[in-house]
MDAnalysis code that builds the backbone (N, CA, C; Angstrom):
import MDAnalysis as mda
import numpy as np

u = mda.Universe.empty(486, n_residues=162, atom_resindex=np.repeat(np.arange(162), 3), trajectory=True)
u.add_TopologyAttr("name", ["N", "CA", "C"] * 162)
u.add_TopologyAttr("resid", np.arange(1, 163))
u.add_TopologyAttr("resname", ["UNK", "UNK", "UNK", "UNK", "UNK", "UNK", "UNK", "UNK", "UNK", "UNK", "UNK", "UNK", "UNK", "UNK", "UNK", "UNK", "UNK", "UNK", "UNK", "UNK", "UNK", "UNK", "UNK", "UNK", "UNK", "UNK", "UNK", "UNK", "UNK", "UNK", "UNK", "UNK", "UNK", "UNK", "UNK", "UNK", "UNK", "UNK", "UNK", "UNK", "UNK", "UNK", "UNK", "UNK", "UNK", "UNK", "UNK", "UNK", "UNK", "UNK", "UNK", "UNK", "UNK", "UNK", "UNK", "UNK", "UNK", "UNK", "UNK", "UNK", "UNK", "UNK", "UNK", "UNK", "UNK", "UNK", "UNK", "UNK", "UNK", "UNK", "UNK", "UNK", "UNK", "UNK", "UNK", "UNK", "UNK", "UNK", "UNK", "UNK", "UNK", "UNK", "UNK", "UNK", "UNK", "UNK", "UNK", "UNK", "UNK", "UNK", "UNK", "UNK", "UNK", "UNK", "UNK", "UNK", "UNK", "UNK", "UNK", "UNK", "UNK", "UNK", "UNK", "UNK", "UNK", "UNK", "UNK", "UNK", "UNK", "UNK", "UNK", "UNK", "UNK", "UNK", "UNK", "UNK", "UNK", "UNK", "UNK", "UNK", "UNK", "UNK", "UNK", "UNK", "UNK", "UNK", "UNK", "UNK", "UNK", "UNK", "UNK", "UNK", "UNK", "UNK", "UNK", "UNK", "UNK", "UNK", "UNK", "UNK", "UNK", "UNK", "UNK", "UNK", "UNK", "UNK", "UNK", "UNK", "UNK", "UNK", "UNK", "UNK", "UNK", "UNK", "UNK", "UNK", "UNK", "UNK", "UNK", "UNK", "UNK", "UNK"])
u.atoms.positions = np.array([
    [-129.101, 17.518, 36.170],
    [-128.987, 16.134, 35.738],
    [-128.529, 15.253, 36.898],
    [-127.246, 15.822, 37.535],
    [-127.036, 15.115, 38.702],
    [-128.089, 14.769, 40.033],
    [-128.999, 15.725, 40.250],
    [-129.830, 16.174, 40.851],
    [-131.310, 15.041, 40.655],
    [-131.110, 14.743, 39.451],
    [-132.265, 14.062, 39.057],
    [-132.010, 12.432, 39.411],
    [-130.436, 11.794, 38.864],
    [-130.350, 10.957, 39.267],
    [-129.854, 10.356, 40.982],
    [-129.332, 11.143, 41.867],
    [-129.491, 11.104, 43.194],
    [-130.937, 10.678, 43.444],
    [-132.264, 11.728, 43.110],
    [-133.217, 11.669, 43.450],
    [-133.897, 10.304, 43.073],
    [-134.112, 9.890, 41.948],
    [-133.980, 8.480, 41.332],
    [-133.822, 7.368, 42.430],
    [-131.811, 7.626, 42.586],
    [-131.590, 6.333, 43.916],
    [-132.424, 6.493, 44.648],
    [-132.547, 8.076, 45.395],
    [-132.534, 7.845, 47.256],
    [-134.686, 6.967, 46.718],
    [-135.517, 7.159, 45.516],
    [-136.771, 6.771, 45.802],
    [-136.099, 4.785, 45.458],
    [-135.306, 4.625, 45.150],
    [-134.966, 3.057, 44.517],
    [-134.988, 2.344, 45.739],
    [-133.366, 3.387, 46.574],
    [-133.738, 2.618, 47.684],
    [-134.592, 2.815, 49.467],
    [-135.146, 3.470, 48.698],
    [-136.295, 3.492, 49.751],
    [-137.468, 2.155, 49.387],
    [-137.722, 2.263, 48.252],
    [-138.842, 1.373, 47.506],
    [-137.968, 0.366, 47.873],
    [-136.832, -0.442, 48.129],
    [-136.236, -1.697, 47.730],
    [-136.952, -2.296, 48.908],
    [-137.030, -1.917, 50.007],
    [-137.623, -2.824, 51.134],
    [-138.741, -3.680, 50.673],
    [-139.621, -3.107, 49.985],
    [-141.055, -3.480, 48.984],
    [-140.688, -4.475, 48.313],
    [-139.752, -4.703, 47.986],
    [-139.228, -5.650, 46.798],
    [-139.375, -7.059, 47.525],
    [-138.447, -6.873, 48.492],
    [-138.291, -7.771, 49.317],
    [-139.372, -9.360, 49.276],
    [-139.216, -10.286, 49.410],
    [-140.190, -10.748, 49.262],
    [-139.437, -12.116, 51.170],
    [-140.958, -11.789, 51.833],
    [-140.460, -12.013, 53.042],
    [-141.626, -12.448, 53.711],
    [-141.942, -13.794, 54.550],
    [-140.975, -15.012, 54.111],
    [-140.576, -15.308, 53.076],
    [-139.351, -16.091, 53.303],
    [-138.887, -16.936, 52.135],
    [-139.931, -18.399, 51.731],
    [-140.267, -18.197, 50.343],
    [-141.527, -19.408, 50.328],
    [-140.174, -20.675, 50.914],
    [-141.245, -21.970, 50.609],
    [-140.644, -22.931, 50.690],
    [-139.606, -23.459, 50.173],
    [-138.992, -24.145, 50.375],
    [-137.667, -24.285, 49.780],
    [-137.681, -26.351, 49.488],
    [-138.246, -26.451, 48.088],
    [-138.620, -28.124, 48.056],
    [-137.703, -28.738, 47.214],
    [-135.990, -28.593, 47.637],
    [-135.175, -28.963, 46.445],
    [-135.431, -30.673, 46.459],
    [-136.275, -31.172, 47.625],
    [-135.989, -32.185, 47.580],
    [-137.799, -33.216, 46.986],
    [-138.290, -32.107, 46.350],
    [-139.336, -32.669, 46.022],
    [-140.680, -33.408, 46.269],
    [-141.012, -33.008, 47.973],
    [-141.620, -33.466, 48.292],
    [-143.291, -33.537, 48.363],
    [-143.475, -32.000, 47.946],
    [-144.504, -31.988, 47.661],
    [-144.971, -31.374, 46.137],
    [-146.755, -31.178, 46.523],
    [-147.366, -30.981, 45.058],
    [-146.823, -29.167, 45.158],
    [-147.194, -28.574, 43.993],
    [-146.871, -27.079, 43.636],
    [-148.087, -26.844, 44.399],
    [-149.184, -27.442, 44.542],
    [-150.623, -26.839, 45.167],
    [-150.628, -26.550, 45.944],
    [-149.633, -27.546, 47.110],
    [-149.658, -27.481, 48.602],
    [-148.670, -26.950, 49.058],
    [-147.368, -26.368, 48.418],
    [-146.822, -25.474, 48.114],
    [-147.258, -24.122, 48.183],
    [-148.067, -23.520, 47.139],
    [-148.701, -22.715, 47.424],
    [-149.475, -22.152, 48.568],
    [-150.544, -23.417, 48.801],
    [-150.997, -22.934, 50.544],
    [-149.769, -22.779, 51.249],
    [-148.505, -23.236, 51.630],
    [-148.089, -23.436, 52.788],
    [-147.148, -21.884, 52.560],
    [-147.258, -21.341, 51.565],
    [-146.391, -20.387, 51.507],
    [-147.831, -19.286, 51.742],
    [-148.681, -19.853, 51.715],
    [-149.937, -18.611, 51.579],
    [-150.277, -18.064, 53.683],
    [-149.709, -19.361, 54.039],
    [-150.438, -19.687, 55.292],
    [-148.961, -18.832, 55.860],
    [-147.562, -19.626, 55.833],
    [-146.602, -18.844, 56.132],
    [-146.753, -17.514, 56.369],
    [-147.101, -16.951, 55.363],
    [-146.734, -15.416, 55.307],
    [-148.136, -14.964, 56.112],
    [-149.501, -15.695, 56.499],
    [-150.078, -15.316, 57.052],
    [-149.917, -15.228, 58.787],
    [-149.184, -16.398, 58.954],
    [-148.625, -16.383, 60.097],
    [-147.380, -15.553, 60.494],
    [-146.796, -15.023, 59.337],
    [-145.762, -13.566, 59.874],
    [-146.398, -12.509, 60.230],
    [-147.805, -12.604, 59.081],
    [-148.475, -10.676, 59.162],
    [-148.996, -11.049, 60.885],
    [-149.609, -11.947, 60.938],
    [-150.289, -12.344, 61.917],
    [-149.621, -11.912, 63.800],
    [-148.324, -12.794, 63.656],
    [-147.498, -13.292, 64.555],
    [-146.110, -12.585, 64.811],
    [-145.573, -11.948, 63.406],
    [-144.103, -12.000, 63.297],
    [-143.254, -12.629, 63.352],
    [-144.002, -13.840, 63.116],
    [-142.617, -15.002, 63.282],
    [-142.906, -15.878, 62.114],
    [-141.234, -16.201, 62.034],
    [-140.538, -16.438, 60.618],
    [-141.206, -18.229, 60.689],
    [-141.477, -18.911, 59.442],
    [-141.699, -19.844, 59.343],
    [-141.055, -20.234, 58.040],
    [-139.409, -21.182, 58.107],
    [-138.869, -21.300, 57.247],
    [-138.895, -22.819, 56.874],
    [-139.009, -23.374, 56.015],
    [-139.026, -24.965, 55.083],
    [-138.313, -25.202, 54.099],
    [-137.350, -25.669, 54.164],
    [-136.630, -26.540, 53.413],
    [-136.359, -28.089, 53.366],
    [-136.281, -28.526, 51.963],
    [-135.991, -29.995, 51.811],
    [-135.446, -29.777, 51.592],
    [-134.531, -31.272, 51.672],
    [-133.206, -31.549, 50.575],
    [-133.507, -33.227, 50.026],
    [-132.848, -33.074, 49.065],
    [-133.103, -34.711, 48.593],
    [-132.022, -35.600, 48.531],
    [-130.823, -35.047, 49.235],
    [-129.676, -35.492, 49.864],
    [-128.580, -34.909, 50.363],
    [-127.666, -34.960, 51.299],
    [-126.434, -34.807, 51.405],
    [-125.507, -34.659, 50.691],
    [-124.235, -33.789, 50.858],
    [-123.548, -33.790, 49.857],
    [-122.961, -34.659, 50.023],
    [-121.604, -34.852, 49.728],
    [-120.422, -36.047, 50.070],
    [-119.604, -35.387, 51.859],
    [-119.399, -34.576, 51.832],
    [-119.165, -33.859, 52.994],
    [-119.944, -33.704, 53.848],
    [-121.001, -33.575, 53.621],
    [-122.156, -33.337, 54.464],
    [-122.136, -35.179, 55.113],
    [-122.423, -35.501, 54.407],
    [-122.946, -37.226, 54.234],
    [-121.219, -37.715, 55.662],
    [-120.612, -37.632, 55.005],
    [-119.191, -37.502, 55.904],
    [-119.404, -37.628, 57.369],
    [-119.745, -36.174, 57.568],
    [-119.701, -35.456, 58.603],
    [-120.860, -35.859, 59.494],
    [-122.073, -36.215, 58.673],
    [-123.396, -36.622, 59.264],
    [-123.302, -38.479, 60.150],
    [-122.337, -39.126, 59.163],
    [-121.516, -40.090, 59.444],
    [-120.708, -40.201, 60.717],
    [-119.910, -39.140, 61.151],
    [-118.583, -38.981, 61.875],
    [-119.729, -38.532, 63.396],
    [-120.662, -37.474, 63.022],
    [-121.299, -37.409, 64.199],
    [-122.682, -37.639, 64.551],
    [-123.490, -38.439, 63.707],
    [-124.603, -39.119, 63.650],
    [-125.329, -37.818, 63.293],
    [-126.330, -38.514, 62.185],
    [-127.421, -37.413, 61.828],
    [-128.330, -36.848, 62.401],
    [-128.641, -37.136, 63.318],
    [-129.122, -36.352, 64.917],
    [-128.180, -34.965, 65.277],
    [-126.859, -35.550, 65.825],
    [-126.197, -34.265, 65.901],
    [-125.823, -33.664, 64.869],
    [-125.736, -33.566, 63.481],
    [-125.562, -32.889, 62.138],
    [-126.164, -31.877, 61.960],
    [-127.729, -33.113, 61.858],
    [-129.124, -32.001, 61.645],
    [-129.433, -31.046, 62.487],
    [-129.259, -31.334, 63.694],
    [-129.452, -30.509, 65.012],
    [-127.883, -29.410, 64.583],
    [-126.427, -29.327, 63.949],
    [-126.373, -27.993, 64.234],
    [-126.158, -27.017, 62.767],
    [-126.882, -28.469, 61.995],
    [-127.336, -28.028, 60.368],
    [-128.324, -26.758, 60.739],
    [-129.086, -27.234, 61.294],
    [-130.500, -26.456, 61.603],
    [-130.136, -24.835, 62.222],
    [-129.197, -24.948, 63.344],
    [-129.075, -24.076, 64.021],
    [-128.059, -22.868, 62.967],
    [-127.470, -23.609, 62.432],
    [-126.376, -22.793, 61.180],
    [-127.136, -22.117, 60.347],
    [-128.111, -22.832, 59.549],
    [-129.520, -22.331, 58.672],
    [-130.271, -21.364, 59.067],
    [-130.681, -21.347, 60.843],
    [-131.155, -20.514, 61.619],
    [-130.028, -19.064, 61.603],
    [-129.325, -19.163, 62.009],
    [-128.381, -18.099, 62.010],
    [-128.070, -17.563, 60.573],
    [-127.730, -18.572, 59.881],
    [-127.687, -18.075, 58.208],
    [-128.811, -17.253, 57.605],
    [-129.911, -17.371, 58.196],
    [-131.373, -16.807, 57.079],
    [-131.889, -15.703, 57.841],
    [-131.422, -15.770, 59.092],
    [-131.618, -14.601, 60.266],
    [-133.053, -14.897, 60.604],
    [-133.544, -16.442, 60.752],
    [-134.521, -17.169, 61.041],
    [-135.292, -16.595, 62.993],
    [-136.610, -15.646, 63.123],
    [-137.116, -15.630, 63.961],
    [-138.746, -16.157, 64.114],
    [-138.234, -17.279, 64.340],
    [-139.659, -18.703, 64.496],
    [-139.081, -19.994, 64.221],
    [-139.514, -20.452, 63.115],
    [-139.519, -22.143, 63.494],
    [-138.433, -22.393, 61.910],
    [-137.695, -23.167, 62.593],
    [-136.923, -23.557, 60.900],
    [-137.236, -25.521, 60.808],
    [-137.307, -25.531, 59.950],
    [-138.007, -27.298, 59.234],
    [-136.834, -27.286, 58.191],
    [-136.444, -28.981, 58.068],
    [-135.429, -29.024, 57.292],
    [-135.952, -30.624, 57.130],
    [-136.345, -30.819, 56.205],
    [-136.403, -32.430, 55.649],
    [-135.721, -32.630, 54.821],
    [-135.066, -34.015, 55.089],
    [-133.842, -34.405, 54.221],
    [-134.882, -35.947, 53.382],
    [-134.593, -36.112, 52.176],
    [-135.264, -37.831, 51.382],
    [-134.128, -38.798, 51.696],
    [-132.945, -37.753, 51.731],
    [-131.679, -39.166, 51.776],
    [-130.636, -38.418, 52.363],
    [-130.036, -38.925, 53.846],
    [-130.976, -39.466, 54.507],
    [-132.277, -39.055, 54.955],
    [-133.148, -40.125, 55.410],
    [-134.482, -39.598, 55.502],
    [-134.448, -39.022, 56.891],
    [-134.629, -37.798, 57.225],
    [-134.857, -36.805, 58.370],
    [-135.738, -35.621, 58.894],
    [-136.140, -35.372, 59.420],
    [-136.558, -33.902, 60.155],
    [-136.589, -34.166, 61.105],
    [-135.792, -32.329, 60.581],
    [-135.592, -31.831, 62.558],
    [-136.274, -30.157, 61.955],
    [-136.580, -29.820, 63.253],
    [-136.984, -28.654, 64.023],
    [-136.464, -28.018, 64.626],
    [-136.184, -26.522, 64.569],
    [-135.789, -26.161, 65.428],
    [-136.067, -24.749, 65.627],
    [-136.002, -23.802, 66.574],
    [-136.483, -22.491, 66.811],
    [-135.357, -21.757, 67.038],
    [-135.217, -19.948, 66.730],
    [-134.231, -19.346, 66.903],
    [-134.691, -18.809, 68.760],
    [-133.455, -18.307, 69.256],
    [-134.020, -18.844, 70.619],
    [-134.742, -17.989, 71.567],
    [-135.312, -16.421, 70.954],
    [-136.154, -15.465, 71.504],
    [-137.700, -16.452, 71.438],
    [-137.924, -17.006, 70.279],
    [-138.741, -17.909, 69.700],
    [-138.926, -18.714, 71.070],
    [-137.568, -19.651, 71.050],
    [-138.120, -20.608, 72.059],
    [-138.141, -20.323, 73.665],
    [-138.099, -19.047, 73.882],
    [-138.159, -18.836, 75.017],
    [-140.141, -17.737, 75.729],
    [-140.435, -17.293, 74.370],
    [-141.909, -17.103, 74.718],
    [-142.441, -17.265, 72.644],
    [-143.441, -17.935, 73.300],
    [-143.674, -18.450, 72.059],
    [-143.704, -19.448, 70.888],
    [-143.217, -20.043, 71.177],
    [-142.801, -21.890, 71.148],
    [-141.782, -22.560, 71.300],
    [-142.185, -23.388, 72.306],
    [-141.130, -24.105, 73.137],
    [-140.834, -25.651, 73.063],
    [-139.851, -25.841, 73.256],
    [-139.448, -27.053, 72.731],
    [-140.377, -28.184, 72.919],
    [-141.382, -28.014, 73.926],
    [-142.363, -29.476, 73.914],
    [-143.480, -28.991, 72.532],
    [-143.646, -27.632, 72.377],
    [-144.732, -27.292, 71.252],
    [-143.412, -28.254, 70.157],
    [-142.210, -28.086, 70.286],
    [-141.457, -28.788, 68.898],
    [-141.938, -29.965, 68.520],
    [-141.767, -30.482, 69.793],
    [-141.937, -31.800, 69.820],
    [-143.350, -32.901, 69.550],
    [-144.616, -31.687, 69.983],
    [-145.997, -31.828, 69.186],
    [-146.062, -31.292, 67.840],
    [-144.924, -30.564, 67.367],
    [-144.974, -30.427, 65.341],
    [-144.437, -31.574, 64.988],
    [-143.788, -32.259, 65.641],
    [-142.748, -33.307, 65.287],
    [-144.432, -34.425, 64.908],
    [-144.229, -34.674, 65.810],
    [-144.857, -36.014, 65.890],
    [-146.338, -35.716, 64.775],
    [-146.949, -34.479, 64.719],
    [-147.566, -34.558, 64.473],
    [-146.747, -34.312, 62.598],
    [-146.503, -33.610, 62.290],
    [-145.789, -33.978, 60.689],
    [-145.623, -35.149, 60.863],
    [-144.666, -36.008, 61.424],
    [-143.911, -36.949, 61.050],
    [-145.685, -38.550, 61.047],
    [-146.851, -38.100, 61.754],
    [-147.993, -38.893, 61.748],
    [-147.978, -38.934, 60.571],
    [-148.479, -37.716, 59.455],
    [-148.547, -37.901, 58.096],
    [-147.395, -38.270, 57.479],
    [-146.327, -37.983, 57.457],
    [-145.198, -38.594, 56.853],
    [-145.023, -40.290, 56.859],
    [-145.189, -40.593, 57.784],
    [-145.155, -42.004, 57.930],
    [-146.339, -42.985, 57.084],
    [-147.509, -41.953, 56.169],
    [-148.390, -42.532, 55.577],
    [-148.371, -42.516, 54.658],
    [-147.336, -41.529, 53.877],
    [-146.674, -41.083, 52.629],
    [-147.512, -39.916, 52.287],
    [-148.134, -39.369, 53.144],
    [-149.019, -38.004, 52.695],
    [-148.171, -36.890, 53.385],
    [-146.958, -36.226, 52.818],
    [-146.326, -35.524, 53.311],
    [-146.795, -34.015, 52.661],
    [-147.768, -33.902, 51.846],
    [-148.837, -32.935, 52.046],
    [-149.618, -32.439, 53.194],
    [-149.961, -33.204, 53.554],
    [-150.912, -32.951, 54.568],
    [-149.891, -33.113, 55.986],
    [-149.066, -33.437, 56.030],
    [-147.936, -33.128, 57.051],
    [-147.813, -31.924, 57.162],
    [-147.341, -31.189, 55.665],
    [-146.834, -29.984, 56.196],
    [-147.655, -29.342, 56.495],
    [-148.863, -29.149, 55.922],
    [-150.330, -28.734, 56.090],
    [-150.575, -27.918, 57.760],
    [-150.568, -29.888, 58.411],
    [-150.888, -29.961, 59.473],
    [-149.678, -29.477, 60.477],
    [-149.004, -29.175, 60.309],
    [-147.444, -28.652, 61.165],
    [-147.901, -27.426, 60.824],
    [-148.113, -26.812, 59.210],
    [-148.162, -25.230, 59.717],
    [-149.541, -24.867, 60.613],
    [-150.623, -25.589, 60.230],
    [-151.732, -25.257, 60.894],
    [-151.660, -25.404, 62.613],
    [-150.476, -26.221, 63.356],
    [-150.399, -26.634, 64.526],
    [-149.120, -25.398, 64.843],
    [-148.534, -24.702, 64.543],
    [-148.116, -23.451, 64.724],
    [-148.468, -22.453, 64.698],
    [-149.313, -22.286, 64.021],
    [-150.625, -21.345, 64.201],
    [-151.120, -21.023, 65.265],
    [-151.983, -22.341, 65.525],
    [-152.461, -22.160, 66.498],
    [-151.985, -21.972, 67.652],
    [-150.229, -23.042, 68.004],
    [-149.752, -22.538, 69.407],
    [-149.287, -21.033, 69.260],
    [-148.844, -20.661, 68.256],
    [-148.360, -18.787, 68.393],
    [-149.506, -18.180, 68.685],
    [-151.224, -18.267, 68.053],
    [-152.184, -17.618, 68.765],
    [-152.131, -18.209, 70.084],
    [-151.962, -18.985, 70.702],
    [-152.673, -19.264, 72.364],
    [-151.746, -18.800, 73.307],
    [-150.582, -18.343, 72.223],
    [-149.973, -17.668, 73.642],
    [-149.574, -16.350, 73.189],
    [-150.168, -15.793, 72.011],
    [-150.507, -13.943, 71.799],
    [-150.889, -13.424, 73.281],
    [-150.396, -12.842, 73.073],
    [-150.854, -11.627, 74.763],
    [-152.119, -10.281, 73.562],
])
């Protein structure tokens, strides 16, 4: 009997890795997009891990807390988000690109964990996701932002595959 349930665990946790579900889809507490485009971007994500191995993490928020808001205050939301991002990065054990859009305040930042940004996308590739999300954002099609940001990571992680 004992024998049976040992055997039980050691297949549970062997199987648990399977469970896993990795990437983490999107994270839209802040509502920004449709469930449709949602779907692709979590479809494309995980194609760009099998693909690449690198992590492609998204989160909104649809505001600050009171502390947060504080603090974002005390050291401008530039430097917040910038070591919001890097905390999130370290928190999720993030290897690739972490996205963090805020509705209130209105923000994104970018940022890479730093094996990432040292072969494989580099801070000027950031800075062409930037501009290029933030093109659609500025038209209110923040669908096709994210769209176009994951599709423009894509492609720089293939052009510099060895």
């Amino acid at each position: 009997m004992m024998l049976n349930r040992v055997a039980v665990l050691a297949v549970l946790l062997v199987a648990a890795p399977a469970w896993a579900v990795f990437p983490p889809p999107v994270k839209d507490d802040g509502k920004f997009f449709k469930p449709a485009t949602i779907e692709k971007a979590n479809a494309k994500i995980r194609e760009i891990y099998e693909k690449y191995r690198k992590d492609v993490v998204v989160e909104t928020i649809a505001s600050l807390t009171p502390e947060q808001e504080k603090a974002a205050k005390e050291d401008s939301p530039r430097t917040w988000f910038a070591k919001h991002s890097v905390e999130r990065i370290k928190a999720t054990g993030v290897n690739g690109v972490y996205i963090v859009i805020s509705k209130s305040p209105r923000y994104l930042q970018i940022d890479m964990d730093a094996g990432t940004r040292k072969g494989g996308f580099s801070n000027s590739d950031r800075d062409k996701l930037f501009e290029r999300i933030t093109a659609q954002f500025k038209e209110g099609d923040f669908d096709a932002g994210l769209l176009a940001g994951l599709a423009f990571i894509e492609t720089t992680l293939k052009s510099g595959k060895k």
